[in-house]
C-alpha positions as CSV (number, residue, x, y, z in Angstrom):
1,X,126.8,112.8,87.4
2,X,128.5,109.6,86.4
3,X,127.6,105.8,86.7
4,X,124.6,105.2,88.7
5,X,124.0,101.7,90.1
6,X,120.5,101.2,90.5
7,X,119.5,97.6,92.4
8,X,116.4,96.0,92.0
9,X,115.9,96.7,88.5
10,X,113.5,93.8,88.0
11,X,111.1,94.9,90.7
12,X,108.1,96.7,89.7
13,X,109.3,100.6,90.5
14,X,112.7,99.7,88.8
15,X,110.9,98.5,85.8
16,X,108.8,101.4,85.3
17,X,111.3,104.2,86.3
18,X,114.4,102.9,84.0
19,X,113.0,104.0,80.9
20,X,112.6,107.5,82.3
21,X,116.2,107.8,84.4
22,X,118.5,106.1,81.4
23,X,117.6,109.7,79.1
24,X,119.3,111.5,81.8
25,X,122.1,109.3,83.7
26,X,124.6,106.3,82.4
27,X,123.3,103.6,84.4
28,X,124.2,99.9,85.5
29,X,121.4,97.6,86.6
30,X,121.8,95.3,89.0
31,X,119.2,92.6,89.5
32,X,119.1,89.1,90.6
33,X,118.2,87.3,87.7
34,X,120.5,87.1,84.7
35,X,120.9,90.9,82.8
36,X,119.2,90.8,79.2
37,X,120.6,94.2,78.7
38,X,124.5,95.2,78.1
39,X,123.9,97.5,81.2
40,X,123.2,94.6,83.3
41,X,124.7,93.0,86.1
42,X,124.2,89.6,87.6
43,X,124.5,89.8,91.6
44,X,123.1,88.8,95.3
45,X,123.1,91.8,97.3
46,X,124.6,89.1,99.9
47,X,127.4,88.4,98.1
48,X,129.8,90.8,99.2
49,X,132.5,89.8,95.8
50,X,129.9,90.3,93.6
51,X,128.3,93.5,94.7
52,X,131.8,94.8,95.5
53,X,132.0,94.5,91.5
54,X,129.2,95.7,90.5
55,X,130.5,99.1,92.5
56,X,133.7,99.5,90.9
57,X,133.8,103.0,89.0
58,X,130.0,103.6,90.3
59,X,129.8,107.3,91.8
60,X,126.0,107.1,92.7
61,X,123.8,103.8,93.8
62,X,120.1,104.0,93.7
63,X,119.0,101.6,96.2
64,X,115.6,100.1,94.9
65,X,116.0,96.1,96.0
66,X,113.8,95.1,98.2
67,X,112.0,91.4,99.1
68,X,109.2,90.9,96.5
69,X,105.7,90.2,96.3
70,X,103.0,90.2,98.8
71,X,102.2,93.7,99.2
72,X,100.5,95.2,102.9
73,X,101.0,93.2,106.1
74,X,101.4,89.9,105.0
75,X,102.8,88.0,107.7
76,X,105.1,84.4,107.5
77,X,108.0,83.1,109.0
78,X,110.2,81.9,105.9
79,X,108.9,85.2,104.0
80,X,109.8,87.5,107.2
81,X,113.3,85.6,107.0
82,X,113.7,87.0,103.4
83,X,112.5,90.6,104.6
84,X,115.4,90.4,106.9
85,X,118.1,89.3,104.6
86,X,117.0,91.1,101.5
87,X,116.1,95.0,103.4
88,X,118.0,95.0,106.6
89,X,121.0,93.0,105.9
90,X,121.5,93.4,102.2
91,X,120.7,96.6,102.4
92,X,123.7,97.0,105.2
93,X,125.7,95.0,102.3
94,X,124.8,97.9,99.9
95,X,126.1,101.0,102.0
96,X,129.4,99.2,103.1
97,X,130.3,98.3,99.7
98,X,129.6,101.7,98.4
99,X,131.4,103.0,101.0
100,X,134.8,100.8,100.2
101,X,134.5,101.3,96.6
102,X,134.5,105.4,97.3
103,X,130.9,105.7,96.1
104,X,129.8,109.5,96.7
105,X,125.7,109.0,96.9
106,X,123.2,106.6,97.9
107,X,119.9,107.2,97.3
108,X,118.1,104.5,99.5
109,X,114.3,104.2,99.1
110,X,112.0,103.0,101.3
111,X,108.1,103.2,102.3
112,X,105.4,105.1,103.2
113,X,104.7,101.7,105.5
114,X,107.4,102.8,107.7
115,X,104.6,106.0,108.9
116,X,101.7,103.6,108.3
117,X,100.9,103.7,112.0
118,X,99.9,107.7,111.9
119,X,96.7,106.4,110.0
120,X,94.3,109.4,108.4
121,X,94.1,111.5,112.0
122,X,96.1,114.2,110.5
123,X,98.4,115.7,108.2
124,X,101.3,112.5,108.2
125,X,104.6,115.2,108.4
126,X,107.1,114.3,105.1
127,X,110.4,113.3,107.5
128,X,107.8,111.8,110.9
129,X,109.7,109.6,113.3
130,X,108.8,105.6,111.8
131,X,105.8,103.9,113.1
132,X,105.7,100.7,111.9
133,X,102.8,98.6,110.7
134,X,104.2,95.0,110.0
135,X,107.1,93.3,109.6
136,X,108.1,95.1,106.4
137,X,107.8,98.3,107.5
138,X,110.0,97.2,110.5
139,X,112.6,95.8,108.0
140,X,112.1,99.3,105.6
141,X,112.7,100.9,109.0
142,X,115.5,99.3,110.2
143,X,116.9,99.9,106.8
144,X,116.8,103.6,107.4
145,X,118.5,103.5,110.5
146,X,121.3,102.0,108.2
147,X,121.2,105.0,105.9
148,X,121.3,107.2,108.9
149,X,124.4,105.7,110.2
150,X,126.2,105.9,106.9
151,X,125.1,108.9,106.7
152,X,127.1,110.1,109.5
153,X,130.2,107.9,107.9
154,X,130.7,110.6,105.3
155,X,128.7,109.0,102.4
156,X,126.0,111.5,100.7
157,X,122.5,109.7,101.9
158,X,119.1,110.8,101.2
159,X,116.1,108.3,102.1
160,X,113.0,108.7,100.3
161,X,109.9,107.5,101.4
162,X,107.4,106.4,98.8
163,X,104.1,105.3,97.9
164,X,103.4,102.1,95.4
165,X,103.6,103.5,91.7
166,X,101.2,103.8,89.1
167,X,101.3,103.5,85.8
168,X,98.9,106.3,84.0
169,X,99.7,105.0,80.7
170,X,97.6,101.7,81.6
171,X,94.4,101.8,79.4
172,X,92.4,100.4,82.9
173,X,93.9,103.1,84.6
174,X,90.2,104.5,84.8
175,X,88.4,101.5,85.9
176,X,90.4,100.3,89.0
177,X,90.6,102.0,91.9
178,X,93.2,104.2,92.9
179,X,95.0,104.4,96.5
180,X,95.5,108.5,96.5
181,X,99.1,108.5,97.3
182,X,99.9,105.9,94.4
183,X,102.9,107.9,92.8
184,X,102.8,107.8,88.6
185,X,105.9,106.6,87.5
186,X,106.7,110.3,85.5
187,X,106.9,112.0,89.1
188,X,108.7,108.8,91.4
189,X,111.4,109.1,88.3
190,X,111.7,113.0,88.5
191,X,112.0,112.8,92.5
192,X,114.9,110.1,92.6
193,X,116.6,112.2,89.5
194,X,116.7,114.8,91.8
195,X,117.8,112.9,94.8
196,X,120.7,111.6,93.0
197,X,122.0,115.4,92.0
198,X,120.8,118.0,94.4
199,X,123.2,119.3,97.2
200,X,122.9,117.7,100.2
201,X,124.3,119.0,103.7
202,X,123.7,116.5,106.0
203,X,121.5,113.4,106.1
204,X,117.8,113.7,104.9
205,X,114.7,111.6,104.7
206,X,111.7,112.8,102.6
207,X,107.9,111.6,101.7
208,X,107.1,110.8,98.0
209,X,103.2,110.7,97.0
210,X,101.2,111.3,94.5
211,X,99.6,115.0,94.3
212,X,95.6,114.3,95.3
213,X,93.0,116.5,96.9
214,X,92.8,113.5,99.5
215,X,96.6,113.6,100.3
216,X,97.3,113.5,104.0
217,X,101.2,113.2,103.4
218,X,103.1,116.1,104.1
219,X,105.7,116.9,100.5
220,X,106.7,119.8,102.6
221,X,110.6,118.1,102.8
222,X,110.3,116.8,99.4
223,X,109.9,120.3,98.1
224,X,112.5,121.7,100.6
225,X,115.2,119.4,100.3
226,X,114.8,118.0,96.5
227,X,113.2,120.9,94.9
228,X,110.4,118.2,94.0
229,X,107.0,119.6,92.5
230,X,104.4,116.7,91.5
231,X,103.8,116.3,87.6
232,X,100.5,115.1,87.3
233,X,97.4,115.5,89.9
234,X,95.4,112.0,90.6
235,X,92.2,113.8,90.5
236,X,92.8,115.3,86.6
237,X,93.3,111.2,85.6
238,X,90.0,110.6,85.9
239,X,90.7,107.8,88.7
240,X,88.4,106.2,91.1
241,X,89.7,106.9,94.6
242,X,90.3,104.0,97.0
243,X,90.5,104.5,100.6
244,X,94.4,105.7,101.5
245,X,94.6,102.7,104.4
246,X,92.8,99.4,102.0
247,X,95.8,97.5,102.1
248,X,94.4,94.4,103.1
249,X,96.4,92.3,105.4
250,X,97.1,88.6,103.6
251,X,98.3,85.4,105.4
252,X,99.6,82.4,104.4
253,X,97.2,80.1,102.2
254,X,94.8,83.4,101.0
């Protein structure tokens, strides 16, 4: 594999998976703030000249860049406005460019939110048809619909689906609860590793979670398509279980 762009470096997943990826790829990191690191690159993913540079000799983009903060289904109109520019449209930005500067893979993550509408009724299955909850889940959806059509373009595309990260080196680790698909950062790096080499025949989206005896998302494509076996179970860490779905909604002024 050569030089893999990953976006969103600054972001909490980028900053916890890095570490892990850079023993095994030469990356550049792309992030929207300026780069303290030689690898670094300064850029708006809506600036096409700028992301068009940050491409040039890049054979493999990890797409992690998304609009920060406010996790669950927080809802405002200048915040939604972001969503839209930073996942739909700069994500749009992101494929196009790799696809002019003869990028071979993108990896393009996105969320378990985008299935958030199955709830707990039943086994959630790893590659479901989206079902929204929110406006960022649309966005993340929407966003795969890009990868889709790029997809069918000729670039390499697979689109993973994860949960939010967890650190198990966190000394609190035991006394916070847990959400059971929270993914430790050891097995979200080994699953995008594997994304960014395995064959791929044709465009695929899979389902990354963390490995629980409460899991009700289906790694069935994961294993299939990625070869990807979980690390660590959630259960041996000692964690106190929170319910799956307690993602409180937040609004403006809470």
């Amino acid at each position: 594999m050569g030089l893999v762009l990953i976006t969103g470096v600054s972001g909490e997943v980028g900053r916890g998976v890095v570490p892990l990826l850079e023993r095994q790829f030469e990356l550049r990191l792309l992030a929207l703030d300026e780069p303290h690191d030689p690898r670094g690159v300064c850029a708006d993913l809506l600036d096409w000249e700028a992301l068009s540079r940050a491409l040039e000799g890049v054979e493999a983009v990890l797409h992690l860049a998304v609009a920060p903060g406010y996790p669950g289904t927080y809802e405002d109109d200048a915040f939604n406005d972001l969503r839209f520019d930073v996942n739909v449209k700069g994500t749009f930005h992101v494929f196009e460019a790799a696809r002019r500067a003869g990028v071979r893979r993108v990896v393009h993550v996105s969320s378990l939110m985008v299935v958030w509408g199955y709830g707990a009724e039943t086994m959630v299955l790893g590659d479901a048809p989206v079902r929204p909850v929110g406006t960022y889940a649309l966005t993340k959806a929407l966003g795969e619909e890009i990868a889709r059509h790029y997809a069918s373009r000729g670039l390499e595309v697979v689109t993973l689906r994860i949960a939010a990260p967890l650190d198990i080196s966190d000394p609190k680790l035991r006394h916070k609860p847990v959400r059971p698909q929270q993914v430790p950062f050891p097995d979200l790096a080994k699953a995008f590793a594997l994304a960014l080499t395995v064959p791929l025949s044709g465009y695929e989206v899979v389902t990354i979670v963390g490995e629980s005896s409460r899991r009700v998302w289906d790694l069935g494509p994961a294993r299939r398509v990625l070869g990807y076996v979980p690390q660590y179970r959630l259960d041996d860490l000692g964690v106190q279980f929170a319910d799956a779905f307690d993602v409180p909604p937040r609004v403006p002024g809470t």
